[in-house]
C-alpha positions as CSV (number, residue, x, y, z in Angstrom):
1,X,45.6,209.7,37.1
2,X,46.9,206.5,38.6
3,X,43.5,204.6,37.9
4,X,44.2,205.9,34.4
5,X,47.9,204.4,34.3
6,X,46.5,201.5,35.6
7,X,44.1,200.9,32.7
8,X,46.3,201.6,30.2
9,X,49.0,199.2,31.8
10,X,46.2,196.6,31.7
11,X,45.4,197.0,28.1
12,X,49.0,197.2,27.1
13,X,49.6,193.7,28.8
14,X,46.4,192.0,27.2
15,X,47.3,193.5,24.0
16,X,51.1,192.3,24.1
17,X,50.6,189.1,25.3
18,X,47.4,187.9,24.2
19,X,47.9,186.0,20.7
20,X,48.9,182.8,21.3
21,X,46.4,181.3,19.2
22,X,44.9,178.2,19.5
23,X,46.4,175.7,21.9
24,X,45.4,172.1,22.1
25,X,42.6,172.4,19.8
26,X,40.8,169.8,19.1
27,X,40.7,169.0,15.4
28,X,38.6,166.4,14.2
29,X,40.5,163.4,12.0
30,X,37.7,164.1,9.4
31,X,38.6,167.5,8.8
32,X,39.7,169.1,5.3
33,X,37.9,165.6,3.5
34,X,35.4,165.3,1.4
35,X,31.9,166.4,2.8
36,X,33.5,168.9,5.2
37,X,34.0,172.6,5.7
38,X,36.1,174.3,7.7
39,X,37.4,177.9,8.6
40,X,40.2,179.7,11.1
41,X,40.3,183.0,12.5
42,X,43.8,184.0,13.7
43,X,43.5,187.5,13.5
44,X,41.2,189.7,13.1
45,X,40.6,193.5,11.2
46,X,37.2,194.7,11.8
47,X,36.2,195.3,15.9
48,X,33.0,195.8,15.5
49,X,30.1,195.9,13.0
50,X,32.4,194.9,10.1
51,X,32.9,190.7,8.9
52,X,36.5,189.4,9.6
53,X,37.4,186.8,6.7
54,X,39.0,183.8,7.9
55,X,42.9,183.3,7.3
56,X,43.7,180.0,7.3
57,X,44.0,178.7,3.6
58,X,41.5,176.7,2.5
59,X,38.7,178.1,4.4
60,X,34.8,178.2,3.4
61,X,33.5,181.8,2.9
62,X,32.2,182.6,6.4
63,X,32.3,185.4,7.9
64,X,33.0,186.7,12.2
65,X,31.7,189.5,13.5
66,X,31.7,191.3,17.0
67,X,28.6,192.9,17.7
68,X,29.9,194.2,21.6
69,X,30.6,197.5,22.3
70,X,34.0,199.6,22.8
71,X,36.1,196.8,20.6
72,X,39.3,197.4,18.9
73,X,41.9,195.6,17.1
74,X,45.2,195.1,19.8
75,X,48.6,195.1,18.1
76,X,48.2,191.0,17.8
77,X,45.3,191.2,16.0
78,X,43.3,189.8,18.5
79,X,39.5,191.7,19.4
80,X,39.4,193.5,22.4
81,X,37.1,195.7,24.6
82,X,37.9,196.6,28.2
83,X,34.6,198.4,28.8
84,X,32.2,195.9,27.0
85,X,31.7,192.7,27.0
86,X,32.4,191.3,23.4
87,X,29.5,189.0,21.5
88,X,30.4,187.2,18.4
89,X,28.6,185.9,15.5
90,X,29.7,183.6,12.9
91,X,27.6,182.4,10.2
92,X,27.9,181.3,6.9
93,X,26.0,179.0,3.9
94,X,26.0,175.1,4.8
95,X,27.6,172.6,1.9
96,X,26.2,173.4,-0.9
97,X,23.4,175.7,0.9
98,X,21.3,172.3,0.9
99,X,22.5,170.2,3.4
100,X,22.6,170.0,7.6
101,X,25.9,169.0,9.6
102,X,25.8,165.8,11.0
103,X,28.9,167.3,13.6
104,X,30.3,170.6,14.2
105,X,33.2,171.2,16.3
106,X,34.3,174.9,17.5
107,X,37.6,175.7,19.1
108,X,37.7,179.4,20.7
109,X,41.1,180.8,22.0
110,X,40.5,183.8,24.1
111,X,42.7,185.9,27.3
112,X,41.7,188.0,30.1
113,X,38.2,187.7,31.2
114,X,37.0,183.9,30.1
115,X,33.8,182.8,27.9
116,X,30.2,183.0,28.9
117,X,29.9,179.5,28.6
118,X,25.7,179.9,28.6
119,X,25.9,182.1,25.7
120,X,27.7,179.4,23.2
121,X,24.8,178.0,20.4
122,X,24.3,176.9,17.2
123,X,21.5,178.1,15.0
124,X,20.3,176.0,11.4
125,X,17.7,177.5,9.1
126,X,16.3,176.6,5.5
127,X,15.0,179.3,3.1
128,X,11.4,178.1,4.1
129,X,11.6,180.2,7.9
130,X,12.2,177.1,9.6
131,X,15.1,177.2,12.3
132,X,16.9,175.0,15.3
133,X,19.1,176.4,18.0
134,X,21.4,173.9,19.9
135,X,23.5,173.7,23.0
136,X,26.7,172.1,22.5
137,X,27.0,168.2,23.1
138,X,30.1,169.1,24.7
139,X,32.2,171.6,26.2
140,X,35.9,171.0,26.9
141,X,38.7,172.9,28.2
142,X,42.0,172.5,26.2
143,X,44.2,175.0,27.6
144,X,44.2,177.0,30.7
145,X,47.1,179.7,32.1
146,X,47.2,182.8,33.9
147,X,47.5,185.7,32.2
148,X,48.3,188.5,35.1
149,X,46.8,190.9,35.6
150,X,43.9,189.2,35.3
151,X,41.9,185.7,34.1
152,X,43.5,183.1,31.9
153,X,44.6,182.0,28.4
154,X,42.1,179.6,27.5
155,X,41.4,177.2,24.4
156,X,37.7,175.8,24.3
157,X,36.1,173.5,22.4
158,X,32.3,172.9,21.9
159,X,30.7,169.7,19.7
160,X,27.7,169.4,18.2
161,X,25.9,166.3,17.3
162,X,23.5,167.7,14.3
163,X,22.7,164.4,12.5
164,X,18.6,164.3,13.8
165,X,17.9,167.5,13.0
166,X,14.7,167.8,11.3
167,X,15.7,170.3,8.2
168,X,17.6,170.9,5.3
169,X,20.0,173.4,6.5
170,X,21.0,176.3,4.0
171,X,23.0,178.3,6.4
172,X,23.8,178.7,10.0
173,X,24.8,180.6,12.7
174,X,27.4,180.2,15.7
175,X,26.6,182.7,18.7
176,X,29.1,183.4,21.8
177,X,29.8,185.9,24.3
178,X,32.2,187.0,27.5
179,X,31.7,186.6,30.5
180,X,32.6,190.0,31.6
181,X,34.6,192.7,29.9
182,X,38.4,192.7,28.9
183,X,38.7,189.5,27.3
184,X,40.8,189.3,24.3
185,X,39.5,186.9,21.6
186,X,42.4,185.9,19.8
187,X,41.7,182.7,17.6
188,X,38.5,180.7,16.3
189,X,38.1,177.4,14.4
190,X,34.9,176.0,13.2
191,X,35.2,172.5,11.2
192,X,31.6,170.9,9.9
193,X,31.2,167.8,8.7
194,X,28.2,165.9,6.4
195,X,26.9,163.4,5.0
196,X,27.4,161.7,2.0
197,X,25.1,162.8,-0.8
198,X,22.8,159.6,-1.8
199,X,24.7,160.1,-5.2
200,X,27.9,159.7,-3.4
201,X,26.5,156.1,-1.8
202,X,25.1,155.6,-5.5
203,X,28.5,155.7,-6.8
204,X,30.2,153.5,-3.9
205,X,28.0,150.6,-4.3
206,X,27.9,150.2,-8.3
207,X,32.1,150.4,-7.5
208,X,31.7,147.6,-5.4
209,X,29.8,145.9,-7.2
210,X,31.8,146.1,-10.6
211,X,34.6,145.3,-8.8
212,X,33.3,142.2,-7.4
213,X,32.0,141.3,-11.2
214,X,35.6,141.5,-12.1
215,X,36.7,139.0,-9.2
216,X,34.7,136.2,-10.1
């Protein structure tokens, strides 16, 4: 009975405390321009199985899901699941469906039990069967606190240099995990960013070029 009163004491402070959201997160100075998408998670409605919408206004059509056992939805809206260990998926349609990234930057705000660190990639495909899966460039810790009774608040971000790649994306997939059961996951933010169309280029140089005309 007491082990049972302790479980429910642990959920109960994970579940009250957790949603902080992101803190410190690093958001690129290219983000919500032209040639970019972007998307926030700061809370969620479907545990498991089901696709959480993002929430943040202006965000592309992508779609988070939990794919972990024992999840549920805490009273902050955060994903939880003290038994299992949680794995996410996000995934969505690039720019267009017809372009790669040149950048991608993830922030991940989770409590309790931290990330699985080793389990963070990002996944392009085309419609042709062709695919890539990358490790971030970089990893970088933003924010770290306790959070008794057990692990920390954290805020993570992960960068990914995607210009070289070899295809013409049409969608893509971000994959994470926890390291260990009970952690909360309680915000994500995935920004991309692309190049400019050749049309786009197109445009820029006959501007400069009339504009010059109109100097002389």
């Amino acid at each position: 009975m007491r082990s049972i009163y302790a479980s429910m004491l642990a959920v109960a402070a994970v579940s009250a405390s957790a949603h902080a959201g992101l803190v410190n997160p690093l958001i690129p100075g290219w983000s919500g321009g032209a040639n970019t998408q972007r998307a926030q998670w700061d809370s969620f409605t479907q545990p498991s199985g089901g696709a959480n919408v993002p929430d943040l206004v202006g965000s592309s059509p992508f779609s988070l899901f939990n794919f972990g056992p024992g999840a549920f939805i805490t009273g902050g809206g955060n994903i939880y699941s003290q038994t299992g260990v949680l794995s996410i998926m996000l995934m969505g349609g690039t720019l267009n469906n017809a372009a790669t990234p040149t950048q991608v930057v993830m922030n991940v705000a989770t409590a309790g039990s931290t990330l699985n660190l080793a389990s963070v990639r990002l996944s392009l495909f085309d419609n042709s069967g062709n695919s890539m899966s990358i490790a971030p460039a970089l990893s970088e810790l933003r924010a770290d606190s306790p959070t008794p009774p057990q692990g920390s608040a954290q805020t993570w971000a992960f960068t990914w240099n995607t210009a070289g790649v070899p295809l013409t994306a049409t969608g893509f997939r971000v994959e994470f995990s926890a390291g260990a059961p009970s952690m909360s996951l309680d915000a994500v933010r995935l920004d991309m960013q692309y190049a400019p169309t050749p049309g786009a280029f197109a445009l820029l140089a006959i501007s400069g070029l009339t504009a010059s005309r109109r100097r002389r």
